[in-house]
N, C-alpha and C positions, 0 to 999 in steps of 0.2 A: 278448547271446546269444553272436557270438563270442570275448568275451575273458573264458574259461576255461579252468583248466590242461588240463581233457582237450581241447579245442580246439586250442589255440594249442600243442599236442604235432604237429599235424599241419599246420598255416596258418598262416604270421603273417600277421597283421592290420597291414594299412597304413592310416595318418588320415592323406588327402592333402588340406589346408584352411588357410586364414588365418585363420579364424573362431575367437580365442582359447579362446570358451566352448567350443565343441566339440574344440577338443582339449584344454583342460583337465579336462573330463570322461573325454574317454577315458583320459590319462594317471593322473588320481586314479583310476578305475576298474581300471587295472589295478593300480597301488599298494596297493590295496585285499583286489585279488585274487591279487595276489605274480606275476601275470603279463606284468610289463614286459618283461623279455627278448622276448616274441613281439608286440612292439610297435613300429611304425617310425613315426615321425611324419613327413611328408612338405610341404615346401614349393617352392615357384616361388622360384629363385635371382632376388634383386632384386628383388624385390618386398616391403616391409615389411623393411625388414633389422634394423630395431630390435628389432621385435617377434620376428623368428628367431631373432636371438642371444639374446633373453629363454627363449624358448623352450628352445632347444639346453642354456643353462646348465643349465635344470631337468631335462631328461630327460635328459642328457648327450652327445646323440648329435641329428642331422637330416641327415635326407635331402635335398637339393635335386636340384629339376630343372630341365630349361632345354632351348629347341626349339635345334636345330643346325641350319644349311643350308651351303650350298656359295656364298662368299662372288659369284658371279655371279646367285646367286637373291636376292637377298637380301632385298628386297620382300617376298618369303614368309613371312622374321621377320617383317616390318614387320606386313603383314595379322596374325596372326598376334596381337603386341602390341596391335595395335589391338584386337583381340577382345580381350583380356584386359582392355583400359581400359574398354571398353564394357561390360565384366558388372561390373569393379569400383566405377565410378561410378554403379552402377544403384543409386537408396535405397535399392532391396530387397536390397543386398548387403554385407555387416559389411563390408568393405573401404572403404565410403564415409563410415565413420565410425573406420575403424582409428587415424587419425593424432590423433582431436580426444578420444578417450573420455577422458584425462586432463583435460582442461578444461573439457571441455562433459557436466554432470552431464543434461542431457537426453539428447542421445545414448549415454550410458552406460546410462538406462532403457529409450529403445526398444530396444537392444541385449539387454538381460538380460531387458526383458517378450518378444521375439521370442524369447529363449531359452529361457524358463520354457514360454512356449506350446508351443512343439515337444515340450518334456519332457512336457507334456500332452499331446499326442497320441499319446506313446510310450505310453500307459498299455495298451490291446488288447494291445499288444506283452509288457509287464512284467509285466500281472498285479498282484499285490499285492507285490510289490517282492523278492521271496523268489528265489533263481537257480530254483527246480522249476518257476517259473509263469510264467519264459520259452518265450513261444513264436515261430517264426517267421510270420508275419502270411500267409493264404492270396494267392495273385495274385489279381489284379483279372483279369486276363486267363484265362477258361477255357475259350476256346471251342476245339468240337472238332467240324469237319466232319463226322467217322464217324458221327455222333448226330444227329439229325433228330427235335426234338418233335415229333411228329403228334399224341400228345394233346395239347396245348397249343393247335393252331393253332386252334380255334374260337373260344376264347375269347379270340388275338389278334386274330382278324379281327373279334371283335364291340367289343373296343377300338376299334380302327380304326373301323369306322364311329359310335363314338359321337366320336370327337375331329373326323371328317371331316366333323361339322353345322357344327364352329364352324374349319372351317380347318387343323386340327390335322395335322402330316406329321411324319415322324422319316426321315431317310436309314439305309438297311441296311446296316451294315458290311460292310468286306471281309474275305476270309481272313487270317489271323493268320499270315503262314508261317514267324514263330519256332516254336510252339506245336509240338510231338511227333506229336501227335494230328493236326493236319494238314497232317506234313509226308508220314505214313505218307499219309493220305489222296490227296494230290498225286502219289505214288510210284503207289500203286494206279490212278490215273486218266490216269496217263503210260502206262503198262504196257498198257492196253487201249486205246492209240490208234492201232495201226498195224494192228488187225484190225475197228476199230471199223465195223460197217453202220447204229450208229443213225438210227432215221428215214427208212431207203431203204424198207422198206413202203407207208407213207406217200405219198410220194412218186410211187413207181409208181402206188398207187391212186387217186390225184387229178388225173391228168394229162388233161386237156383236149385229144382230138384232132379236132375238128370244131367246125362252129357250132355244133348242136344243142345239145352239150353245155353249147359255153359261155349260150348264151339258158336251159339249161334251169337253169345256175349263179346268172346273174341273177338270175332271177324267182324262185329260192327267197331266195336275199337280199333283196328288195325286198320280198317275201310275208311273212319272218319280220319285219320291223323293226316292224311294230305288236304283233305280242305281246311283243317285247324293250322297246319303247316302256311300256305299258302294266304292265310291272313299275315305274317310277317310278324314280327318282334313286338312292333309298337302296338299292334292291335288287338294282340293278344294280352297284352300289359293292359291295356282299357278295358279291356271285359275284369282281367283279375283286379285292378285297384276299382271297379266298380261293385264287385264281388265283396272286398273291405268293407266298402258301403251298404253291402247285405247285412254282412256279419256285424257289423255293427249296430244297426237296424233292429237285428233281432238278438242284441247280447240279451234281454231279457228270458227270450224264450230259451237260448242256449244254459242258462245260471238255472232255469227251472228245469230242464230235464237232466243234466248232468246231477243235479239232487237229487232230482226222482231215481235217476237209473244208477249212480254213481255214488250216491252221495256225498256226494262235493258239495261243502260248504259254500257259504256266498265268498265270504272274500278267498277262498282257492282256486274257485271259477271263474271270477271275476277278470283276474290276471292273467288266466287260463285265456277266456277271450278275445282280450289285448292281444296275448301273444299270437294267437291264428292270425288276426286282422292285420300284425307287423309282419308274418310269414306273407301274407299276401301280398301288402305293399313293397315291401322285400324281397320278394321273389321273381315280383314285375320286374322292378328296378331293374333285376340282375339279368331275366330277361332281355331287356331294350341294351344292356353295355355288351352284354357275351359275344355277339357279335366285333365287337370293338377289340378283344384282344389280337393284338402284332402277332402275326406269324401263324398263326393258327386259325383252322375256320370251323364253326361245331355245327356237328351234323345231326341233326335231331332224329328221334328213336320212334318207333311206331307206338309202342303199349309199352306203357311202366303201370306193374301192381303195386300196389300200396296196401301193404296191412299193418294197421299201427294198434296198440293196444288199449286196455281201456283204462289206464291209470290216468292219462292224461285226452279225455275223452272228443276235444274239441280241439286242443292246438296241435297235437301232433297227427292225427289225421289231415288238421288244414296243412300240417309243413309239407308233409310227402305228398297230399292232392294238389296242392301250388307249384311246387318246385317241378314235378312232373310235367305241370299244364304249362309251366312256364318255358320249362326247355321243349316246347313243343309237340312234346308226345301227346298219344292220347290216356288215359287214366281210368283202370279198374280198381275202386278202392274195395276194400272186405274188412271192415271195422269190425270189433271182436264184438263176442255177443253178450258181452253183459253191457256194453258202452254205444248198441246198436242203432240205439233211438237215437242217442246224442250225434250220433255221422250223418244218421239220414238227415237231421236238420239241418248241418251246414251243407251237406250235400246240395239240399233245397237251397240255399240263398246264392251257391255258385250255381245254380240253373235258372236263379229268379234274375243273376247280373249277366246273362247271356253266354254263358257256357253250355256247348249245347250236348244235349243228353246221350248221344252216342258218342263224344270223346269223352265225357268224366260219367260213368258208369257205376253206381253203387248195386252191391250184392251182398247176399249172404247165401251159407252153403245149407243144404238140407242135410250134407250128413261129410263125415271126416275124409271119406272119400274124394269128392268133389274138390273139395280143397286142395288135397292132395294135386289133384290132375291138371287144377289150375295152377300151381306152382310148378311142376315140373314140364309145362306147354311149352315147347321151345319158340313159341309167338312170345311171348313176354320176351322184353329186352333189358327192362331194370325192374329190379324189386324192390324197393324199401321198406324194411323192416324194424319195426321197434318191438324186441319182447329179447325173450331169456337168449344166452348161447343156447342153450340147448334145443331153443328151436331153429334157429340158425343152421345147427349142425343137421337137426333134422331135413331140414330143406333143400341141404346141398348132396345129401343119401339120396332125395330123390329126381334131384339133378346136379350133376358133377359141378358141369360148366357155371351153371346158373349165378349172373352177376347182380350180387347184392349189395345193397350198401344199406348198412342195420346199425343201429344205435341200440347195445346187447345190457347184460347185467353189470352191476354195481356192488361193489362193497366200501362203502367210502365213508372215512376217516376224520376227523376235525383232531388235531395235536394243541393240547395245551401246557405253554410252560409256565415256572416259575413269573417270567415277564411280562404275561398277559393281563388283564384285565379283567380281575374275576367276573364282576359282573359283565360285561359285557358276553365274555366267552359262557357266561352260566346259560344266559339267553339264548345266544346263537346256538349251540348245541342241542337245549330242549326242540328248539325250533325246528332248526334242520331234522332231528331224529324223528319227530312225531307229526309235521305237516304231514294233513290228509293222509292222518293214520301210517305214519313210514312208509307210504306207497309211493316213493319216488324214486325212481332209478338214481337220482341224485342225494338220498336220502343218508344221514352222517346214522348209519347205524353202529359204528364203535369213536368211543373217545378214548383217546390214550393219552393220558397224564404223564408230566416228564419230570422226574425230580422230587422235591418238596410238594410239588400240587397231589400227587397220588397221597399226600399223607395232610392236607388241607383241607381241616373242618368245617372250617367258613366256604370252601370251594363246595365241599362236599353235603352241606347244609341249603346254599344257593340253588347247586344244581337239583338236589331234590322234591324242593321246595318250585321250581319253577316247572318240573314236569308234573307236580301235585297238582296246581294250582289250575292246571290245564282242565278245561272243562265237555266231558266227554256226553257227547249226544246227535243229535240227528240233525239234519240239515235246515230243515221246515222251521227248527227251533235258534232264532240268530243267536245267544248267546253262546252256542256250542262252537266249543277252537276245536277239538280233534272228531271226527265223524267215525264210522262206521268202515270196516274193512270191507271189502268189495262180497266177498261171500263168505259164510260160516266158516271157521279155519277150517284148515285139515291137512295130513301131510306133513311136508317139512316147516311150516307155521306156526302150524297147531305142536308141533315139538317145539320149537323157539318160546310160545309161550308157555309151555308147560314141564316142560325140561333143562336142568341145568348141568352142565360137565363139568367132569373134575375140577374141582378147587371153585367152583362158580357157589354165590350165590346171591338173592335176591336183595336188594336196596327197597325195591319196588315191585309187588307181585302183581306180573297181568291178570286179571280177572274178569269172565263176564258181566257187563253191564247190564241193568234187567230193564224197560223199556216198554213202552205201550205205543210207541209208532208204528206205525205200518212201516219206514224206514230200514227199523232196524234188526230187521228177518230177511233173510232171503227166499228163494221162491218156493223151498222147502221146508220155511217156520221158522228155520235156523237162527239165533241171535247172530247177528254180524257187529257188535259193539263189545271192545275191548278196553281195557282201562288200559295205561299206560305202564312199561314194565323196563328196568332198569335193573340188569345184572352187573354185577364183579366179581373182579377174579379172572378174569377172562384171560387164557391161556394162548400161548404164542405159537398158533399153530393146529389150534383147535377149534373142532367143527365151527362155533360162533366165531372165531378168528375169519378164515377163511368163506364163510358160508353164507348168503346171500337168502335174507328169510322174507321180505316185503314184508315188513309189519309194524306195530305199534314197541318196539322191543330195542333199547340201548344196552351196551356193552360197554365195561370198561378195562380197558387196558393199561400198563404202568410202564416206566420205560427209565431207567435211570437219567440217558441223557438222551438230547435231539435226536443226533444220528443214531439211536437205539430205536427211538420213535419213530424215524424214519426207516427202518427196512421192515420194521413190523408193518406198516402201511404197505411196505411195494413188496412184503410178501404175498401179497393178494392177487388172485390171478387178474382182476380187473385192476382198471385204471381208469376210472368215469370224473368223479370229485374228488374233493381234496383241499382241508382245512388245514390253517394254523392261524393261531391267538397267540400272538406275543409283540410287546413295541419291542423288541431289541433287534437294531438294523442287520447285526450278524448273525442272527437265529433266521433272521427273515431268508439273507441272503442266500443260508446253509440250506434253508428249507428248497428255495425256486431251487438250486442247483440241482437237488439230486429228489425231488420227489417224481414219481413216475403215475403223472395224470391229465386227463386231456383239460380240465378245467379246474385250475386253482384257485383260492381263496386268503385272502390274508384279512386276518380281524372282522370277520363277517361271517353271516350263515353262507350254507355251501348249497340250497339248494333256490329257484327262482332266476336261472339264466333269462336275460332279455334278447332278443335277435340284435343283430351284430354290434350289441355293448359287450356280451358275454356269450359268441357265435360255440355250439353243445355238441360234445362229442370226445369221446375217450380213446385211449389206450390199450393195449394186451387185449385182452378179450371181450375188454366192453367196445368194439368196435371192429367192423367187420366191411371187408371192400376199398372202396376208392380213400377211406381215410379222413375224407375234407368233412368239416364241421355244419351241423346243420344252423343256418343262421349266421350265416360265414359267406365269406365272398368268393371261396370255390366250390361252392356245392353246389352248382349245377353245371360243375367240369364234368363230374362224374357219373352226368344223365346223359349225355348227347358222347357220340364219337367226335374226334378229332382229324380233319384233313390238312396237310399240307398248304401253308400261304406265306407270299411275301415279306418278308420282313422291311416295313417301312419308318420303322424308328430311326431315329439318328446314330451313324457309328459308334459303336463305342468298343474299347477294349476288351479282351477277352477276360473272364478272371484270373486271378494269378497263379489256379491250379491246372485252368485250361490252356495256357500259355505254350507249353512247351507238346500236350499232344496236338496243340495245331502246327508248332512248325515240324512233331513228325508226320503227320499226315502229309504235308507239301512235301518233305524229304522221300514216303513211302510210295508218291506219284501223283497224289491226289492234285489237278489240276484243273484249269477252266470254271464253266460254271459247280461243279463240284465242289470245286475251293470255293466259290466267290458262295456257294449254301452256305458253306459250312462257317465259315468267317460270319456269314449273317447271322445264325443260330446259336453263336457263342457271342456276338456282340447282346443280341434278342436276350439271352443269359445276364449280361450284364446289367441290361436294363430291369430285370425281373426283379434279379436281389438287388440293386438302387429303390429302388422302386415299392418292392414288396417284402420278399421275405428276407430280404438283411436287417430288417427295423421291427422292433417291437412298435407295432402303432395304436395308438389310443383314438379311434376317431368319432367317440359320443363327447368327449372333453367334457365330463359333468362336473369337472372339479373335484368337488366333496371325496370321488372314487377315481381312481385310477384303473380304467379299465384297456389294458393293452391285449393284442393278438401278436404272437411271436411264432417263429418256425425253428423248429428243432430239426437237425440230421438222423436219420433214420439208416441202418444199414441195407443195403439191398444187391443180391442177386443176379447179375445180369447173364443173358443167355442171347448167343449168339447165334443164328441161324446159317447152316450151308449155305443159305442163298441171300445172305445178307451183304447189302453194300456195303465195303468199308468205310464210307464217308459216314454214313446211316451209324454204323457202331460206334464209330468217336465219334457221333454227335451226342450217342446216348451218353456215353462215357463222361462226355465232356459237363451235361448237365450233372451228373452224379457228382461230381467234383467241384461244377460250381459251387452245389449244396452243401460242399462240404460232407459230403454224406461217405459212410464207409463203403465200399466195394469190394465183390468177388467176381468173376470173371470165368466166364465160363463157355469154352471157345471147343467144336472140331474141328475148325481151319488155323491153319498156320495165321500168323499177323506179322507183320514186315516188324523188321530188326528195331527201326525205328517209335514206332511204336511201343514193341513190345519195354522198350528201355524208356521210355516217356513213361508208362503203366507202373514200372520197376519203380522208377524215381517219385510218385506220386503215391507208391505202397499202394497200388491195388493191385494183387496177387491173381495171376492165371493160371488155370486149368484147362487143357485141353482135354478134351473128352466127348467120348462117342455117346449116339444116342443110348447105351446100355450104363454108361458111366453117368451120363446126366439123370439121369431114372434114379439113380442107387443117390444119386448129392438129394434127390427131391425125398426119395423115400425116409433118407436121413433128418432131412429135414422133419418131417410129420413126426417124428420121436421124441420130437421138443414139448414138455407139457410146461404146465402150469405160467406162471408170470413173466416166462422167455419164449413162451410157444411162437408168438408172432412170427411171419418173415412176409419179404415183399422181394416180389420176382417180375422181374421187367424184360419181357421177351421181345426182340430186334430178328428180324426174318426178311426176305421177299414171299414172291408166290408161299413160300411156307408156310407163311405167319398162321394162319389159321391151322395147320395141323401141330402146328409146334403149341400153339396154346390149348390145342386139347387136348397134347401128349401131357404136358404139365396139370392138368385138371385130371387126368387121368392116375398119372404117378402118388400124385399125392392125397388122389378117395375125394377130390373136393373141401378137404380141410377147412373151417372157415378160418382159421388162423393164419391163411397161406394165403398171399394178396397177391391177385395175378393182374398185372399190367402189360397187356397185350395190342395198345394200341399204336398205329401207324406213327413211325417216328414225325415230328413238325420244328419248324423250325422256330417257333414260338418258346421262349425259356421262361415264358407263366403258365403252358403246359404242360413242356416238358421236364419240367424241374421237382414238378406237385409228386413225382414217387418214391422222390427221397428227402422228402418233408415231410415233419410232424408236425400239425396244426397245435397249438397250445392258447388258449384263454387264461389270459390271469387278472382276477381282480381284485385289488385292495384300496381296503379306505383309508382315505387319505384326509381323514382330521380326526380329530379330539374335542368332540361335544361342541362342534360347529365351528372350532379355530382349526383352520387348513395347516395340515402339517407335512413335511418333507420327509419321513422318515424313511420311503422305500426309493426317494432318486438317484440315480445312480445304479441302482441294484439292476435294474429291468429297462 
């Protein structure tokens, strides 16, 4: 196409390649067409020089090129070359066969059939061969925000629910902000963010200033969940994947008030967007299969509250208003009040896609009271919660029982070794530490250097150099990367940026930004714009070690070797994220082993999870209740109760740690249908971990990354009820084993001989003990703090069951570190097995500068 005389009158055409075939195409091509003059052929000095000089003879003339540095940097060649080795020894690259084509007449065929192929695919391009039926090939990329199918969207949504019978989810793209079209779009949506009221209507009209109101908010939730109910899986899935189609509708309006109210940049909101729109779609999905797990049948809840925070203003109130409406319930959200306008809006577009207004319910509180009274309602059945421990722990002081499932605080880590990738790892770090202002619970607020890197100038000049460069201002303004903290600091913040401990000091001092936006005040004048701020020296064990500040502020850490870098991380009482930079397969290895985090990273930023590429949720104390991951394929275990059902799977073997308490159970008497439960529920087991949690599974297959979900063994608890069936106990037993998981046992009934020596041989240790003894194991428990505080307790009863699980909520103050699973045993082992599993995300990238590489197979 370009090499024609009318062409090449206005552009030469440059062939920058080593690939002989394709420059001898082009060269004959323009020979052809008398257009050589407007032709530069272009090569890498040194590389192939045989073949240059071959070259150069024929065409008379070549360009070489060659990287230059400043002989103190010079590792930056190095890196540099390295890359060039690594794309040239790639098979998929004529360079790794350039030296052998003379002798080795096979590599001269894959060479020329990969030739001829490509000339094959030019063919849309050529036409029939003629220069008139040249044409330029349309983009693959057309998307343009100004444009909104609405006729279309029905007939996506009825897509959707026919793929969401058997599992089916596609992730929503983000904006394109090469594309023309949305970049005016972006411009347009900047423009109206500093006069923006979206959503303040709303707002005011929903506002809860007494009991009355809030009892009379209740009970229309509680009242609507049987006709919400009563729509059925599928139909409920149709409103929510119609509801996508809101949210999508209005991502514009959504990017402008999350600025106005948030200041959330374009591109932080943008993905922000996507992500509520894939909670939706994802949440249906999981919706229409729940129903479909073996063995178990889930009982939907009346009211689940949702109060989510305002760091992430628009996705994480969609996750917990979705997942709620999905498992059935009905839904009181209380979006927090700096992030307020931003709820009422998606609020609006799930009532504009026919969710109707007395099951998803938005509020806000007139005063801290109210709040209070709605949280501690014994009508709520689930809460879900996104903000600090500490209000976690608040919440369960004001109710013991109260079943939470919260995604809590972060202190999380990126480790860089000796093996990494300076540059790469200088990026990801700036990155992860300072998106949207270090406001992300996922947010890499210390790096710890491992080795030589703590004393690397070049590392140490990059990374400076890349938080510098960061461009700090207001939202309204698109070339601004890092925005405005949510309010004027103050507190423990306003210390991080202005205080440093022993042995600390500044690389980079935070400082107020001065500003004439309306933006960049808060509602009291306050500047809310910080520059970006980068200590060292950071001590093992000190307040910035440990201490969880949400802000614009990196920490640096040193660590002689790995496993030194590694317990300074999981000295941390949370375990949310979780980096490491290094190509070395053994470092990698050493890292997955023994880092203690719900979502890991290899060679990438830590923070940007997508729904079920990289399903979000932590560890120790950054996670609180059922455990399972939001954006995960058991998060809406942990909204619905569980009943008793058939096991219609195909037999299968018990596992090999259940083996032997089943044949003590037939030894101990256990027979008839009893037996023939129980044989079901440990095959059910089988199937689970075939199935599910025996395999790390990667199911986006994006290639480029490797993103798998695996289960970890968790230690757990088990209590045994006076009135508890023996079949019922080794069935619990039996899933804890499958899992592999460790056990304690903890019994006031005698257990038959048989058993108790099946228990023996499988090392789970019994205690029998009275209710006065079991009290004193719980209280003991509660004594556990920091990075080992967790435990999970799995209560097994008849008629009891309810008082035994409030004896345990009782014993232990409501702890939220103390995971009570109290529901009816089932014979399903993909529910019954979810209490001695730790859900884990881990993703790594899996090339080098667009050549796919193997380096973590085998590891995970």
């Amino acid at each position: 196409y370009a090499l024609t005389p009318e062409r090449v009158k206005n552009v030469r055409v440059g062939v920058a390649g080593h690939n002989l075939f394709d420059v001898a195409l082009a060269w004959l091509l323009a020979k052809e067409r008398g257009v050589t003059e407007g032709l530069d052929i272009e090569m890498l000095l040194g590389m192939a020089t045989g073949q240059a000089e071959a070259v150069k003879r024929e065409v008379g003339s070549l360009l070489l090129y060659t990287p230059v540095v400043h002989p103190a940097e010079f590792d930056v060649a190095i890196a540099y070359l390295i890359r060039r080795l690594e794309e040239g020894a790639s098979p998929e690259n004529f360079m790794s066969a350039v030296f052998e084509l003379n002798e080795d007449p096979e590599l001269f065929e894959r060479e020329k059939n990969r030739f001829l192929a490509a000339l094959g695919d030019l063919e849309p391009i050529t036409g029939d061969g003629s220069v008139e039926s040249y044409r330029v090939p349309k983009p693959n990329r057309l998307q343009d925000r100004r444009h909104y199918d609405a006729d279309g969207a029905e007939d996506r949504v009825e897509k959707r629910v026919e793929a969401g019978r058997r599992g089916g989810f596609e992730n929503t793209p983000d904006s394109d902000p090469d594309l023309p079209g949305n970049r005016e779009w972006g411009r347009e949506i900047a423009d109206r963010m500093v006069a923006s009221q979206l959503g303040a209507e709303l707002v005011a009209a929903n506002r809860i200033t007494d009991k009355k109101a809030l009892d009379e908010a209740i009970v229309r939730g509680v009242n609507a969940a049987d006709g919400w109910q009563q729509l059925g899986a599928e139909e409920r899935a149709r409103i929510l994947y119609r509801a996508a189609e809101r949210l999508e509708a209005r991502r514009a309006q959504l990017l402008e008030v999350m600025g106005a109210e948030c200041g959330k940049t374009i591109d932080q909101g943008d993905v922000e967007v996507s992500e509520a729109i894939d909670f939706a779609n994802y949440y249906a999905m999981s919706g229409q299969v729940l129903p479909q797990i073996d063995g178990a049948k889930p009982v939907s809840q009346k009211l689940i509250a949702v109060i989510p925070p305002w760091n992430f203003p628009t996705a994480i109130p969609a996750g917990g208003t979705f997942a709620g409406l999905a498992s059935g319930a009905s839904v009181i959200i209380k979006p927090a009040t700096n992030a307020a306008r931003t709820g009422a809006v998606m609020v609006e577009a799930l009532w504009e896609a026919g969710v109707p207004r007395d099951v998803l319910q938005y509020v806000q509180f007139g005063d801290r009271e109210l709040g209070s009274a709605f949280v501690a309602d014994s009508r709520v059945d689930r809460l879900i919660l996104t903000g600090s421990y500490e209000t976690a722990v608040l919440f369960r002081e004001l109710r013991k029982d109260l079943p939470i499932l919260a995604e809590t605080s972060g202190k999380n880590a990126i480790i860089v070794t000796p093996n990494a990738d300076f540059d790469l790892a200088a990026k990801d770090v700036a990155l992860s530490a300072f998106g949207h202002a270090g406001q992300k619970c996922s947010a890499s607020s210390l790096v710890v250097l491992v080795g030589s890197v703590a004393k690397s100038k070049r590392f140490g000049r990059q990374l400076i150099d890349a938080v510098q460069s960061l461009r700090v201002g207001t939202p309204e303004h698109l070339e601004t990367q890092m925005g405005p903290v949510i309010t004027a600091p103050e507190g423990k913040l306003l210390r991080g940026l202005t205080k440093l401990g022993p042995g600390e000091q500044w690389l980079l001092t935070p400082t107020p930004v001065s500003s004439d936006s309306p933006l960049a005040v808060d509602k009291d004048g306050e500047s809310k714009l910080w520059s970006p701020g980068v200590r060292s020296g950071v001590q093992r064990g000190s307040e910035y070690h440990l201490v969880e500040y949400f802000g614009p502020i990196l920490g640096i850490m040193t660590a002689k070797t790995l496993d030194e870098a590694i317990d300074i991380v999981n000295d941390v009482d949370y375990g949310l994220t979780s980096g490491l930079h290094s190509l070395d397969r053994d470092e990698i290895g050493r890292w997955l082993e023994r880092i203690q985090a719900g979502n890991l990273y290899v060679n990438r930023g830590i923070t940007g999870a997508i729904v079920r590429r990289q399903p979000f949720g932590g560890w120790k104390k950054s996670a609180i209740g059922a455990g399972t991951k939001a954006g995960g394929p058991s998060y809406l275990f942990g909204l619905v109760d569980w009943q008793d059902a058939a096991v219609n799977g195909e037999a299968q073997a018990p596992r090999p740690d259940a083996v032997r308490l089943l044949a003590a159970a037939e030894q101990s008497g256990i027979a008839g249908a009893e037996l023939d439960w129980l044989r079901a529920a440990l095959s059910s087991d089988s199937a689970a971990w075939a199935n599910e949690f025996g395999i790390a599974r990667d199911v986006s297959q994006v290639g480029v990354e490797r993103n798998l979900l695996r289960y970890l063994p968790v230690p757990v608890v088990i209590r045994v009820g006076v009135d508890a069936p023996l079949h019922k106990v080794i069935r619990v037993i039996a899933a804890g084993l499958a899992a592999q998981s460790s056990l304690v046992l903890s019994t006031p009934i005698a257990l038959p001989k048989p058993v108790i020596e099946a228990l023996d041989a499988a090392k789970v240790p019994v205690h029998f003990e009275d209710d006065v003894a079991w009290r004193e194991r719980l209280v003991e428990l509660t004594t556990h703090d920091g990075p080992h505080a967790s435990a999970r307790v799995r209560v097994v009863a008849g008629d009891s069951r309810p008082e035994q699980i409030a004896a345990v909520y009782e014993a232990t103050g409501g702890k939220p570190d103390i995971a009570v699973y109290g529901g009816e045993v089932v014979s399903g082992g993909r529910v019954e097995m979810l209490p001695y599993l730790h859900e884990q995300a881990v993703s790594i990238t899996a090339h080098r500068f667009g050549t796919l590489n193997h380096l973590s197979d085998g590891l995970i």
